[in-house]
N, C-alpha and C positions, 0 to 999 in steps of 0.2 A: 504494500500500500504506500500510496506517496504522501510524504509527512509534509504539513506546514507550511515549513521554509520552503521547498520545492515549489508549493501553491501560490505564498507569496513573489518567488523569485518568476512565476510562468506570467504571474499579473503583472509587475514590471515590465519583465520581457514586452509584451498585449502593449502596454500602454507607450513604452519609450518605441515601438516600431511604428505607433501611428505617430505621434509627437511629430516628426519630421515632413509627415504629410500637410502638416497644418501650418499654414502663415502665420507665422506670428506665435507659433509655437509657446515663446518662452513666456506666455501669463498666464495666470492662470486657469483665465476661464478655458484657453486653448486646453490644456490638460483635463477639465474637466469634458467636454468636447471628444478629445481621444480616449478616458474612460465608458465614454457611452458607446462610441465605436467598438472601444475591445469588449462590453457587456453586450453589442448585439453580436459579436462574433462568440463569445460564451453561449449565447441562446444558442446561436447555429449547432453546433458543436452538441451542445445538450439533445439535440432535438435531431442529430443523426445517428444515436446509440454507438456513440465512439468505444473502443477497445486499444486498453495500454497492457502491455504483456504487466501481471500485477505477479501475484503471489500464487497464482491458480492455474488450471490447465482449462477450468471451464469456462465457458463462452460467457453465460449469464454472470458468474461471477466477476468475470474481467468486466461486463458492463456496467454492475455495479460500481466497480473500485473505480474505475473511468469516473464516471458519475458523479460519484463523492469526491474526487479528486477536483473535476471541474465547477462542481460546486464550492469549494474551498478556494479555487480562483477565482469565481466572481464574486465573494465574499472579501474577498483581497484587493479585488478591483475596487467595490464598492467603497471601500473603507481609504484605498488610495490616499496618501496628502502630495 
């Protein structure tokens, strides 16, 4: 299962990859702007029953851990400063 800091470090990751896309980037409404970007691309993601090899051999379970995992990223996102 992927812990935490992984989940925080993937919601960075999300948010500093759109950042650049946006003029004017460095204020921060721009930032909050690119967190809603990377929370509709968490939607996307939720909503395609993604699979990360976890701790398991089974399918359901890997969708699971996926799941919760991405759900601990846009918890991450959310919370963003």
């Amino acid at each position: 299962m992927k812990t935490t800091k992984e989940a925080k470090n993937k919601a960075k990751e999300m948010i500093w990859d759109v950042l650049p896309l946006i003029k004017g980037w460095e204020s921060p409404e721009k930032t909050e702007q690119a967190k809603k970007i990377a929370l509709k691309s968490i939607e996307q993601i939720l909503m395609s029953n993604p699979t990360i090899k976890g701790s398991s051999d089974d399918l359901i379970t890997m969708i699971v851990q996926t799941k919760a995992f991405y759900y601990m990223v846009k918890y991450e996102i959310e919370n963003f400063n």
